[in-house]
C-alpha positions as CSV (number, residue, x, y, z in Angstrom):
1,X,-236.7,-79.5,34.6
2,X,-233.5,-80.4,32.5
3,X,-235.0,-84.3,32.7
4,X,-238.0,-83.2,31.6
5,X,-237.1,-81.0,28.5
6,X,-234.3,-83.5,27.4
7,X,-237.5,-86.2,27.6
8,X,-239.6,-83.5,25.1
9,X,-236.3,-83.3,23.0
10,X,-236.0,-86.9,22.7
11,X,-239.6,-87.9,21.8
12,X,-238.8,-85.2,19.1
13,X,-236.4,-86.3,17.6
14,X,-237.9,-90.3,17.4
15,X,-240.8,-88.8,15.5
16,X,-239.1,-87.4,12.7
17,X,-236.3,-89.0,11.1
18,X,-234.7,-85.6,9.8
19,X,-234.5,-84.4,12.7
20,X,-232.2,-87.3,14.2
21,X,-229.7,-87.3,11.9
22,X,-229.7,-83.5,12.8
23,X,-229.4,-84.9,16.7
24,X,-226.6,-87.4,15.2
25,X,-224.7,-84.2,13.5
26,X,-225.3,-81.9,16.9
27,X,-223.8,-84.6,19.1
28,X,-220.5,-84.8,17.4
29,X,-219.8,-81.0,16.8
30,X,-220.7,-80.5,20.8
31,X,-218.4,-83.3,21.9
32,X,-215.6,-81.7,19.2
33,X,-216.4,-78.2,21.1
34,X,-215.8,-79.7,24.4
35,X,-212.8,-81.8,23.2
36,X,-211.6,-78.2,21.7
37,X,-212.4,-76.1,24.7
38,X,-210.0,-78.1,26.8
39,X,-207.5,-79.1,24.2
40,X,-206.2,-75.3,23.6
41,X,-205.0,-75.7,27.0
42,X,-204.1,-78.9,27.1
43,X,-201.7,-78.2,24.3
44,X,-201.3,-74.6,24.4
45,X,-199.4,-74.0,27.7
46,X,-196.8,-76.4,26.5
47,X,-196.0,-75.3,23.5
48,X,-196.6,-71.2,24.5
49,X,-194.1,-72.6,27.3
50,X,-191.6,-74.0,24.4
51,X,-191.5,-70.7,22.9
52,X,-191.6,-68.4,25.2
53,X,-188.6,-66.4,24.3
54,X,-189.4,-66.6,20.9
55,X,-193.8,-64.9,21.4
56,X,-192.2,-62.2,23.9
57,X,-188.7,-61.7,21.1
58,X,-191.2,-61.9,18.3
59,X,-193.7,-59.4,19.9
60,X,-190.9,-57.2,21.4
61,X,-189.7,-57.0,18.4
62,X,-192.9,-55.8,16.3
63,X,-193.2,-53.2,19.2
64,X,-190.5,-51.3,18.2
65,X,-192.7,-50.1,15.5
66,X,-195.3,-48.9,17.1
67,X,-193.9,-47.1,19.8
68,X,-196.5,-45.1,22.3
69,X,-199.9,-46.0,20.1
70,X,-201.8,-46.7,22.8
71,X,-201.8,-47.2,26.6
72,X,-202.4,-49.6,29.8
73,X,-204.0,-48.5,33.1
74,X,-203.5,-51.1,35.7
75,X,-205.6,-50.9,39.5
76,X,-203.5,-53.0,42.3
77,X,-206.6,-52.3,44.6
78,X,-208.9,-53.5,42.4
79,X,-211.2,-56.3,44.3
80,X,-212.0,-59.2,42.2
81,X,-216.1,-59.6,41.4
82,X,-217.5,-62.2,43.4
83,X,-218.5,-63.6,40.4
84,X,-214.9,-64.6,38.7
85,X,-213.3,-65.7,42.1
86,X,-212.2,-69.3,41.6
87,X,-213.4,-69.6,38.4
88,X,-211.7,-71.5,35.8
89,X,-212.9,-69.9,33.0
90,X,-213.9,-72.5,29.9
91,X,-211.2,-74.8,32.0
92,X,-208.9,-72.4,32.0
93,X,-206.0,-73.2,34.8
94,X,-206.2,-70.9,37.2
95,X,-208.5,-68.8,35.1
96,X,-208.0,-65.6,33.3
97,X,-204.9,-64.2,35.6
98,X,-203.7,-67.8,35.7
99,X,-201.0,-67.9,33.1
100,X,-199.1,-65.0,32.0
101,X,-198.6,-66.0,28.4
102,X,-202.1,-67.0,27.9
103,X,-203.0,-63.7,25.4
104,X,-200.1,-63.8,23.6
105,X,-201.1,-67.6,23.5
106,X,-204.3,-66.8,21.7
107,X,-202.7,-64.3,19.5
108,X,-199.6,-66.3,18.1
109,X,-201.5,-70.5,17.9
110,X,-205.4,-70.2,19.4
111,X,-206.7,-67.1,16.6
112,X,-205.2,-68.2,13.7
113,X,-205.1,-71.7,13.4
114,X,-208.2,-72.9,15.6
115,X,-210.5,-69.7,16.2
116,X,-210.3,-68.8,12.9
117,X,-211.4,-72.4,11.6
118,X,-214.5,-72.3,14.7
119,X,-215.4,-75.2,16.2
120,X,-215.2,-74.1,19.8
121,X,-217.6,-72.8,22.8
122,X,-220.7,-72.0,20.8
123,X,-219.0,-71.0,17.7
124,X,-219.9,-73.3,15.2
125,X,-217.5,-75.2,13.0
126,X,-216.0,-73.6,9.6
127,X,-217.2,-69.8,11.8
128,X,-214.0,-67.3,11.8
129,X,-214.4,-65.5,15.1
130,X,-213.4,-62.2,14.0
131,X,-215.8,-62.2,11.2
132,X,-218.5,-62.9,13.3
133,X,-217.4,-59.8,14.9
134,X,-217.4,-57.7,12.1
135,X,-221.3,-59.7,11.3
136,X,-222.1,-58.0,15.0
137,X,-219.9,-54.6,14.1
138,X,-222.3,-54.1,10.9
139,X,-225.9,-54.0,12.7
140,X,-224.9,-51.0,14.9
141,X,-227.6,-48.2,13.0
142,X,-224.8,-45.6,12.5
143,X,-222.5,-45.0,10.2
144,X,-220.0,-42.9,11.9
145,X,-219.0,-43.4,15.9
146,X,-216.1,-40.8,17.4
147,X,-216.0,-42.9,20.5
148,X,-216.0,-46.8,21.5
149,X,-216.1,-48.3,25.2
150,X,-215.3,-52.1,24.9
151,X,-217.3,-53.6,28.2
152,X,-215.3,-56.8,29.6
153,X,-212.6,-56.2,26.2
154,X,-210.2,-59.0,27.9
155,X,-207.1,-58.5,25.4
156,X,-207.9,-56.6,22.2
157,X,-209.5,-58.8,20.2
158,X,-213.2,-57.1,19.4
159,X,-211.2,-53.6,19.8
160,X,-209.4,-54.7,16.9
161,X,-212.3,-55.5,14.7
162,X,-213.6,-52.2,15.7
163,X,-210.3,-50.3,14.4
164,X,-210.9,-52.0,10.9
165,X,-214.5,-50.4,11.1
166,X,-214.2,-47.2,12.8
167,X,-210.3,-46.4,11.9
168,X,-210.2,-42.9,13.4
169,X,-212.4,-44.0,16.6
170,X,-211.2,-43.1,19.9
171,X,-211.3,-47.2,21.8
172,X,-211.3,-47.5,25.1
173,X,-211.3,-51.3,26.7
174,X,-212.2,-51.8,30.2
175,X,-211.6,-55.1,32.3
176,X,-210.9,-56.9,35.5
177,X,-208.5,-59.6,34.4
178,X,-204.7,-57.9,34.3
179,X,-202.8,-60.2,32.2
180,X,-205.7,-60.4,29.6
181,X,-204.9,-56.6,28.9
182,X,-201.4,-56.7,29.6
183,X,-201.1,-59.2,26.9
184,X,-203.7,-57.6,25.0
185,X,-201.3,-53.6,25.2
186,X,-198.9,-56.1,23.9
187,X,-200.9,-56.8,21.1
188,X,-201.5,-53.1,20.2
189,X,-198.2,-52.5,20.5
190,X,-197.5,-54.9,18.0
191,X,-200.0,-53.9,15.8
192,X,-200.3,-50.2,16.2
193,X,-203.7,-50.5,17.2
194,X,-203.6,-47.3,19.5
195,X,-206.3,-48.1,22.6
196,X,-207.0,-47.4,25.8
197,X,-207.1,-50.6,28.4
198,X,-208.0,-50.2,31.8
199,X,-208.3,-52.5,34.8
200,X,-211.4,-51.6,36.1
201,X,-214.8,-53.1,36.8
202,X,-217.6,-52.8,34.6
203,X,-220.2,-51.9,37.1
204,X,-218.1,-48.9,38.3
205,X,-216.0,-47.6,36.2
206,X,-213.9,-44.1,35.9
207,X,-216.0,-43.5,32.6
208,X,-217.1,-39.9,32.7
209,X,-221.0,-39.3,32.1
210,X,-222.5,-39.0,28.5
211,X,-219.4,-39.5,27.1
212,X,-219.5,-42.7,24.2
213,X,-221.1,-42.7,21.4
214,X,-221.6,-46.9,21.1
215,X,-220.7,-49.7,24.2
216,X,-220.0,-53.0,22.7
217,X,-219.6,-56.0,25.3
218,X,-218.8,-59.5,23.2
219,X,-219.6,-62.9,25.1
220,X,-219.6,-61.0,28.4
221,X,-223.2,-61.2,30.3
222,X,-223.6,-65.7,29.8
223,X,-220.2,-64.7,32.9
224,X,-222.0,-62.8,35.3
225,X,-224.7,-63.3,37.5
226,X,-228.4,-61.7,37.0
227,X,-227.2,-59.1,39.6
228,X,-223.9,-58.0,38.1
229,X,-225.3,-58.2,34.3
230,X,-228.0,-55.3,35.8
231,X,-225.2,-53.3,37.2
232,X,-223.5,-53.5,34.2
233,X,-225.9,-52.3,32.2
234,X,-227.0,-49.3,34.2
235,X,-223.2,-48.1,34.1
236,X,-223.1,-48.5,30.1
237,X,-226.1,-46.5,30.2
238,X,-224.2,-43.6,32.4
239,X,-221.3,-43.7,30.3
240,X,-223.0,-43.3,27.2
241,X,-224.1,-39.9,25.5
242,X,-227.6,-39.2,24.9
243,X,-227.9,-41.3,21.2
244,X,-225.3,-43.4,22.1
245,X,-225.6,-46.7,21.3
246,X,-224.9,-50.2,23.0
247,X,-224.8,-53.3,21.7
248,X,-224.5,-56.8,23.5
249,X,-222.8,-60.0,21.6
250,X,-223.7,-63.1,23.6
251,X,-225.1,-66.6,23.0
252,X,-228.8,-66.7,22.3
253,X,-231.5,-67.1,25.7
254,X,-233.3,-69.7,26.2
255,X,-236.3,-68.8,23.1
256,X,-233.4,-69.3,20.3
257,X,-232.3,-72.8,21.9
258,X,-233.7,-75.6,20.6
259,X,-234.7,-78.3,23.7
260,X,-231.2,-80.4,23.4
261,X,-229.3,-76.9,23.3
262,X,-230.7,-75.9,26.7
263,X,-230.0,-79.1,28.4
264,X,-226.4,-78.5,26.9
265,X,-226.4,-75.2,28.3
266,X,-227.2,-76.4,32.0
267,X,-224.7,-79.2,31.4
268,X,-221.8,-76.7,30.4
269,X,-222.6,-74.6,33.6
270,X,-221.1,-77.3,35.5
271,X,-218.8,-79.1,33.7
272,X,-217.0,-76.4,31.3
273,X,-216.5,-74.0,33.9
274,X,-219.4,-71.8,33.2
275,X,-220.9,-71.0,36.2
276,X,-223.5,-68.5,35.4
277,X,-224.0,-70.0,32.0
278,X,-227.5,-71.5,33.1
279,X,-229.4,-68.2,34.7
280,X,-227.9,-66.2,31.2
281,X,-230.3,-68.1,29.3
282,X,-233.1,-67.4,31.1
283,X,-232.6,-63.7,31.5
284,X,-234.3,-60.9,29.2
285,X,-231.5,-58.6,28.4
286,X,-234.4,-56.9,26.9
287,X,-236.0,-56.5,29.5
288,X,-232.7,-55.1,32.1
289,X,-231.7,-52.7,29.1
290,X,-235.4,-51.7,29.1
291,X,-235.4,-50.7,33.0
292,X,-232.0,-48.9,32.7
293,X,-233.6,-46.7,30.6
294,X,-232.7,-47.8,26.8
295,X,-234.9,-47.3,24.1
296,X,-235.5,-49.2,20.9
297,X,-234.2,-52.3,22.2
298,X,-234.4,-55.5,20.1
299,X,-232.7,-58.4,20.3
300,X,-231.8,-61.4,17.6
301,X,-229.9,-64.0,16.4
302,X,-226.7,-63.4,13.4
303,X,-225.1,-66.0,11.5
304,X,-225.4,-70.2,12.0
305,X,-227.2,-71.1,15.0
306,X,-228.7,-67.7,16.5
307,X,-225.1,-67.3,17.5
308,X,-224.0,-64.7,18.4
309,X,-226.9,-63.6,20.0
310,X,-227.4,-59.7,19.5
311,X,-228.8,-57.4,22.2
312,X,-229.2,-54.1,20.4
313,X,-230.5,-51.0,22.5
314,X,-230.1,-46.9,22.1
315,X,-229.9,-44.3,24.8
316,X,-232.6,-41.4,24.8
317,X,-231.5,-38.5,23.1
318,X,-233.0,-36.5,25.7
């Protein structure tokens, strides 16, 4: 199939000239993305590992500030999905829980001087990250939301975009990884951010019923497997009040990929550590949003390249 389509792509781009220096321009900025993906570790761990005294002094120290603004729920018997075990996410070493300083890595060097700039994963280059969240933020259909459940939050990096947005909004992350939200309560400390993380599995959670008014889940479902991404799903849709809204950020399925992009994507499924990277793009989220029960679900693409990808969906009022 990938032969095949990569065949289709290439007698494509032969027959019109435009679209091969396009190819040309693709190329690079995907072999700069992979060179990227790899590097922020490559070079990272050192020099988080250089500093180390100086991230926790410096973040200690901010703390102080911001005493008791928000709080951190760890779960010791909380099983690890099937789907992360072994993974090393985006070539992560020893994935998410691998290396302790690895939010606080992201927060101090990867955000500000390589996220910001894009140029990484499916972002493309010149694309600030937390813009693109805000881009996502803006096309939820209300203007005012009380309460905010961040599905798969890792640290706090979405939950912060939300607090520019929603300032008075109650936010409440939830997430398997604990050193993504113990670095990430580190990060609210810091900034007086004031949310709720838990350790706890988005397909069960200790959410009460009816209780959110918007989910948002950013580059989440291309992680999980068809089954897990239903189960998901169907527990945003219990947590949610009637109205509520949810709202999925996530690179685009297979009908916003150009033919060279979904060879990439099959490609990155297993060599970039993304193992359920290849079924995302052919799922309808659509479609599984649809079955749970949502209503006025439409999906489409925001900013360069269809990416992110947004998944848009409301809960019956009824």
């Amino acid at each position: 199939m990938a032969a095949a389509i990569l065949k289709l792509s290439i007698e494509s781009f032969n027959a019109h000239g435009r679209l091969r220096t396009r190819a040309k321009r693709t190329g690079i900025i995907d072999f700069f993305q992979r060179f990227v993906a790899e590097a922020i570790y490559d070079r990272g761990i050192p020099a988080a590992e250089e500093r180390r005294e100086e991230v926790a002094k410096d973040l200690n120290g901010d703390e102080q500030a911001h005493t008791n603004t928000g709080s951190l729920h760890l779960d010791s018997d909380l099983e690890e999905p099937e789907d992360y075990r072994g993974v090393e996410w985006h070539l992560m070493p020893g994935g998410w829980d691998g290396y302790d300083l690895s939010s606080l890595m992201f927060v101090k060097g990867v955000m500000p001087y390589i996220f910001r700039h894009g140029g990484f994963a499916a972002v493309e280059v010149g694309v600030d990250t937390s813009s693109q969240r805000m881009d996502v933020l803006n096309h939820l259909p209300k203007d005012n939301y009380q309460r905010f459940y961040d599905c798969g939050c890792g640290g706090t990096s979405t939950l912060a975009v939300i607090r520019q947005k929603f300032p008075h909004a109650e936010l409440v992350g939830g997430d398997v990884s604990r050193a993504m939200l113990e670095g990430g309560h580190k990060v609210d400390q810091a900034l007086g951010l004031n949310v709720t993380l838990k350790q706890e599995d988005c397909r069960n959670t200790s959410e009460p019923d009816n209780y959110y008014d918007a989910v948002v889940s950013y580059a989440v479902f291309h992680e999980v497997s068809d089954e897990t991404a239903s189960q998901i799903i169907k527990e945003m849709y219990r947590i949610l009040a009637p109205g509520g809204d949810f709202i999925v950020s996530d690179p685009g399925p297979l009908k916003a990929l150009t033919p060279y992009q979904a060879v990439l994507a099959d490609w990155e499924t297993d060599h970039r550590e993304e193992p359920h990277f290849g079924a995302s793009i052919r799922r309808s989220l659509p479609d599984i949003m649809c079955e749970a029960g949502f209503v006025d679900v439409k999906d489409f693409g925001v900013g360069k390249g269809n990416y992110p990808w947004v998944t848009l969906g409301s809960k019956p009022e009824a």
